[in-house]
C-alpha positions as a printed Julia matrix, in Angstrom:
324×3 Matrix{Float64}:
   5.75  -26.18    6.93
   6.77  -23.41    8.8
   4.53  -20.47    9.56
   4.7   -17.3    12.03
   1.64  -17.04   13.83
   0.19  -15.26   16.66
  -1.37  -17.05   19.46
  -1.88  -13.83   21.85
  -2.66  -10.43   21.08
   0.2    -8.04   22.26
   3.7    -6.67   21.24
   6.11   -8.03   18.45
   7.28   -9.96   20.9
   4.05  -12.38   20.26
   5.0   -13.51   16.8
   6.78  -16.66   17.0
   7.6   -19.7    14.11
   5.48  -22.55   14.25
   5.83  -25.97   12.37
   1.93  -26.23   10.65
   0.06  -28.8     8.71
   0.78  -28.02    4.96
  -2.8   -26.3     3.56
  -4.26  -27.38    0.9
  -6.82  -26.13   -1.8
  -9.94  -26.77   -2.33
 -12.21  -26.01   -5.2
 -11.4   -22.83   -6.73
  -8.74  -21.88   -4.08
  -5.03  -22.18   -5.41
  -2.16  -23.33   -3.17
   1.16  -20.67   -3.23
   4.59  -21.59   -2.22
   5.17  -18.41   -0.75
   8.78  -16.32   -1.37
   8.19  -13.39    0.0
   5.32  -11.91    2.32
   5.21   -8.4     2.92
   4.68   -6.53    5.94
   1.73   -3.8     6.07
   0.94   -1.49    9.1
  -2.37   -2.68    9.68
  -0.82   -6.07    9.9
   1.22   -4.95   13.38
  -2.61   -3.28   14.79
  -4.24   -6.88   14.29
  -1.25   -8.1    15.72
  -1.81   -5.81   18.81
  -5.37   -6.22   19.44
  -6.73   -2.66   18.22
  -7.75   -3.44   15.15
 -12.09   -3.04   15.12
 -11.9    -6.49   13.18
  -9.31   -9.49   14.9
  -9.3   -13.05   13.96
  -9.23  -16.13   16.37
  -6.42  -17.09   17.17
  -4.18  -18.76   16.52
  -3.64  -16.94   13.2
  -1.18  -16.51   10.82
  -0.86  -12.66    9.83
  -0.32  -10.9     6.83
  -2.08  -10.56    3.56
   0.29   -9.34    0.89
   2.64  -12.06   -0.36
   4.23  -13.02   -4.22
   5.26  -16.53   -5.26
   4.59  -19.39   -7.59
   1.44  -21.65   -8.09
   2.16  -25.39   -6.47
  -1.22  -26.7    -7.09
  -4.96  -25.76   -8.08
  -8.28  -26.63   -7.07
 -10.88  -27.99   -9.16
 -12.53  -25.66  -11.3
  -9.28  -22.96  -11.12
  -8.99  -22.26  -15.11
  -6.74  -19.21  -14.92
  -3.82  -20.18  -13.18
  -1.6   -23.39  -12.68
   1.46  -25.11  -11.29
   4.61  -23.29  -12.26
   2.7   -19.24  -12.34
   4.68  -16.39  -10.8
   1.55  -14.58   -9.21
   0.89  -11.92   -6.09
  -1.87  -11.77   -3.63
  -4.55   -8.72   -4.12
  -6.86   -7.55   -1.74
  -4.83   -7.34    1.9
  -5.56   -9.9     4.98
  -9.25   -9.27    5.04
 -11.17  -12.54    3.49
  -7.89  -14.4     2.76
  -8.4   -18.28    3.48
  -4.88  -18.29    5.61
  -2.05  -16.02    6.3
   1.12  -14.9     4.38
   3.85  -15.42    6.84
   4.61  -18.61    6.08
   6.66  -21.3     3.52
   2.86  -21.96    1.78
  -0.68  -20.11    1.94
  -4.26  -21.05    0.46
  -6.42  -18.15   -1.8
  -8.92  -18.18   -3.55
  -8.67  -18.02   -7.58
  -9.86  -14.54   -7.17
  -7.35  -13.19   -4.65
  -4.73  -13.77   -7.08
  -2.92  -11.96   -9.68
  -0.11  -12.71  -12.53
   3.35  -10.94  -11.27
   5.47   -9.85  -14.57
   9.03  -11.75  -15.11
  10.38   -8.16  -14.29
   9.2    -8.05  -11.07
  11.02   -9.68   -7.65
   9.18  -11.63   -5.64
   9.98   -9.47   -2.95
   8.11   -6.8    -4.91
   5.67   -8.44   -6.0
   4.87   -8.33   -2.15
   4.97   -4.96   -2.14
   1.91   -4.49   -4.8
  -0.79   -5.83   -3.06
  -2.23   -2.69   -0.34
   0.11    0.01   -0.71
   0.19    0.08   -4.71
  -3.22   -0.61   -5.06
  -4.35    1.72   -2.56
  -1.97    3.92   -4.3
  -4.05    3.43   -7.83
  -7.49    3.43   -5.99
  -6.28    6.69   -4.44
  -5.12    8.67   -7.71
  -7.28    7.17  -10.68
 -10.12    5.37   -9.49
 -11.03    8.14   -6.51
  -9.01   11.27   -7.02
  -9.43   11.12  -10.74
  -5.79   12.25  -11.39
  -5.47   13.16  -14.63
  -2.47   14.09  -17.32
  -1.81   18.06  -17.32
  -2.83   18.18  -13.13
  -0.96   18.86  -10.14
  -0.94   16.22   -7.66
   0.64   17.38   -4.12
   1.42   13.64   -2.4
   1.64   14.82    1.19
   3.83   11.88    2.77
   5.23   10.81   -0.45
   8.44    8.98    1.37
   6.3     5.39    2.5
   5.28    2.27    0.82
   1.82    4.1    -0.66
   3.15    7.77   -1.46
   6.35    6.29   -3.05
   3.91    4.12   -5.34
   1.43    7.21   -5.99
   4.3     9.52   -7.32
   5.33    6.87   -9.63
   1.75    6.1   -10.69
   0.97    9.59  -11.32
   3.86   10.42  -13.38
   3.41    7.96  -15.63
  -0.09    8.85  -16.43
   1.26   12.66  -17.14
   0.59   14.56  -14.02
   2.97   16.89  -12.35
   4.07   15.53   -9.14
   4.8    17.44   -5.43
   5.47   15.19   -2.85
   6.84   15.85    1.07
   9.32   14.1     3.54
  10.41   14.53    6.7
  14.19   13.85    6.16
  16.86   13.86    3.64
  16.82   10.48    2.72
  13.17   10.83    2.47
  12.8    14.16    0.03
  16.15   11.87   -2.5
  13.54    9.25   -2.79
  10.64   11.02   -3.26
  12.65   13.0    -5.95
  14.13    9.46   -7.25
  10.64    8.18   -7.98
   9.75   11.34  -10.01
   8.23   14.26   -8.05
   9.45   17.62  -10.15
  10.09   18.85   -6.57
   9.74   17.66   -3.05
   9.45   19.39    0.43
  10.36   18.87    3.86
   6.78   18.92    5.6
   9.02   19.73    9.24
   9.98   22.96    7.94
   8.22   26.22    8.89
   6.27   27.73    6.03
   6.33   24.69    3.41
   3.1    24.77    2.06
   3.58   28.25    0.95
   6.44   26.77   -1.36
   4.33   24.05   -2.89
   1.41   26.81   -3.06
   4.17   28.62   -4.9
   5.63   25.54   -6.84
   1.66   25.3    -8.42
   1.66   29.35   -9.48
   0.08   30.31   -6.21
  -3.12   28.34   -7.27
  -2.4    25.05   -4.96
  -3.03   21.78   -6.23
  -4.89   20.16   -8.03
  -5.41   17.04   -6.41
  -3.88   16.16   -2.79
  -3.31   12.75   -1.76
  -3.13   12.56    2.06
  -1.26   10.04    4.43
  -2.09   11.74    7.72
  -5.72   13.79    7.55
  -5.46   14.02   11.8
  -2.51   16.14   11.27
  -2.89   17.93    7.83
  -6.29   17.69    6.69
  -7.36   21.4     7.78
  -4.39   22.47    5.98
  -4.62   20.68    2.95
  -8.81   22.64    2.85
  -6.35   25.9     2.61
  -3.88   24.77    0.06
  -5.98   22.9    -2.35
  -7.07   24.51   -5.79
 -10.43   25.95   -6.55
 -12.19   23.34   -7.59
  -9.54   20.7    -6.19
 -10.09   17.13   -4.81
  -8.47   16.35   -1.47
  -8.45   12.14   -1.22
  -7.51   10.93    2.4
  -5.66    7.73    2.25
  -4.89    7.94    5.5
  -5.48    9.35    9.34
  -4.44    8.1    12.75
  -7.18   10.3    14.59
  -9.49   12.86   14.89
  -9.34   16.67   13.68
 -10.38   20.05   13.77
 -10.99   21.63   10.38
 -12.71   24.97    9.07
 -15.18   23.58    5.96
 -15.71   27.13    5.21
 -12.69   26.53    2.92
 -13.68   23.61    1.33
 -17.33   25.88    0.5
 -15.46   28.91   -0.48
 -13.46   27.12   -3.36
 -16.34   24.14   -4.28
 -13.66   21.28   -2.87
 -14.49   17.53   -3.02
 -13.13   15.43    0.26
 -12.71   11.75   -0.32
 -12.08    8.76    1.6
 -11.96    4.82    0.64
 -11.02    1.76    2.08
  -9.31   -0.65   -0.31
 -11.14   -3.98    0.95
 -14.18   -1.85   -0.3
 -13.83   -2.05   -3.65
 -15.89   -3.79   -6.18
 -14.05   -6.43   -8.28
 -14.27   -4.34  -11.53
 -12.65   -1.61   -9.87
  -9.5    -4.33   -8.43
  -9.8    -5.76  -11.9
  -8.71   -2.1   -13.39
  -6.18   -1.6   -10.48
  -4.56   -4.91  -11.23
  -4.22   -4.7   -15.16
  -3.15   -0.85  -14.34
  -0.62   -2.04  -12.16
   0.89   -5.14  -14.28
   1.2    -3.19  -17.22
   3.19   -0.84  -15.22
   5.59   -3.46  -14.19
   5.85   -5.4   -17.39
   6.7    -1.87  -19.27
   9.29   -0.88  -16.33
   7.76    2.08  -15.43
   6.67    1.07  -11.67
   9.11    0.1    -9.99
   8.15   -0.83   -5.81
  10.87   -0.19   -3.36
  11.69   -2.86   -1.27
  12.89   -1.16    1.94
  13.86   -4.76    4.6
  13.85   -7.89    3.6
  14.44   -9.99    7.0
  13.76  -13.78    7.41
  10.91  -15.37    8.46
  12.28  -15.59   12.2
  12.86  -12.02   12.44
   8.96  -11.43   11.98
   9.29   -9.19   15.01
  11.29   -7.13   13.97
   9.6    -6.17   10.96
   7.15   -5.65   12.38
   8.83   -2.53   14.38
  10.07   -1.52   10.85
   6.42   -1.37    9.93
   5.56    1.74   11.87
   8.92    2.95   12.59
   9.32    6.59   11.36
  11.91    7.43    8.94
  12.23    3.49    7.28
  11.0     3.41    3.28
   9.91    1.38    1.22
   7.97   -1.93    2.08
   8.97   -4.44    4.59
   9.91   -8.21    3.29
   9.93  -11.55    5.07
  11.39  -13.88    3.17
  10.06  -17.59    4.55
């Protein structure tokens, strides 16, 4: 089979197409002929050699892919040949990589993808959907009647938080940095969004919420917005940081002066009841129509590179596709 694989830490540049022995499953692992394989950020930092936790190489990367059962192993009772299913969980403790025509996982890495679902979205669920639902429910404890400001609503995980939250009855802000970016954040059902590169924008979504601020924020960048988000928030508000690309400087006499709760997660940390909830949450979403992931590339196989650069680029939505 074909698979893209890295067999040097570096650039895009390192990703090349290999022919590969064709895995196979073992017991309780389940064998996936893969259509689509999506393309996270943290996927392009292993790729790089930054990431605190790299695998021997060779490797093949990526963790989120969607396609159909070709075989089982012994003992496998919820799944067999013929089942439109998605990986769950990212890269982290997956048997082999997604980038390729066919990938090993274990029965419990693996989840039914509705008929009205794409593959290629299905590849979208895996991190930035159910980071999305950890975020909101599980962590932030989003619930109907609340504001929820999304600050970075235009990517892969704020896209999938504004639809989550709307359909569980919250009032949704979200930001952008561009035109295109603000239409989709609208599109997926924010009552208003705001361009987070103009001067004085948090006093309109202070203003959008009555002058009280939110009362939830779900943050893409804490290094850059964290100390602000401490100002905006509610009294009595939650501030959940999904993400953060350094360190920052904040004042916590804000977060004392109006009782704030400051929450962080990592996905791959979560118990299996709490993926169990995420994953039922998240197919009944698709199945009913009301989540629907936005597929921003979908590039072949050979252009692994390239999405790659997509990944990380500013200014590209949705998630990134390869299509093996």
């Amino acid at each position: 089979m074909k698979a893209l694989r890295v067999h040097r830490f570096g650039g895009p540049e390192v990703l090349q197409v290999d022919e590969v022995a064709d895995p196979l499953p073992a017991a309780g692992e389940v064998l996936i002929e893969v259509r689509a394989a999506g393309v996270n950020p943290v996927d392009t930092y292993v790729r790089s050699g930054t990431y605190e936790r790299l695998p021997p190489l060779p490797y093949v990367p990526g963790g989120d892919a969607a396609g159909v059962v070709m075989a089982v192993g012994k003992g496998v009772g919820d799944f067999e040949a013929g089942d439109r299913v998605y990986t769950a969980g990212g890269s982290q403790g997956l048997l082999t990589g997604a980038c390729a025509e066919r990938m090993v996982v274990r029965e419990s890495q693996l989840r039914r993808l509705p008929q009205a679902a794409s593959f290629a979205q299905g590849a979208a669920l895996g991190v930035p959907w159910a980071t999305a639902f950890r975020g909101l429910v599980q962590i932030g404890g989003g619930r109907s009647g609340e504001t929820v400001f999304v600050h970075g609503a235009s990517g892969s995980v704020g896209l999938a938080a504004v639809q989550i939250a709307c359909a569980r009855g919250l009032d949704v802000l979200g930001s952008a940095g561009t035109p295109e970016g603000l239409d989709l954040v609208r599109d997926a059902g924010a009552s208003q969004a705001f361009d987070h590169t103009a001067e004085g924008y948090l006093a309109a979504v202070r203003q959008a919420t009555g002058g009280d601020g939110p009362d939830l924020i779900l943050e893409m960048a804490a290094h850059l917005n964290l100390d602000r988000d401490l100002e905006l928030a509610a009294p009595g508000g939650r501030i959940v940081i999904i993400g953060s690309r350094g360190r920052v400087e904040v004042d916590p006499r804000a977060a004392l002066s109006k009782d704030l709760t400051v929450r962080g997660f990592a996905l791959s940390s979560s118990s299996p009841e709490a993926m169990d909830e995420i994953h039922r949450g998240l197919f009944s979403g698709l199945e009913s129509g009301a989540f629907v992931p936005l597929v921003g590339a979908e590039l072949p196989l050979a252009d692994g590179g390239r999405g790659h650069l997509l990944a990380v680029e500013p200014g590209v939505y949705g998630k990134v596709v390869l299509l093996p």
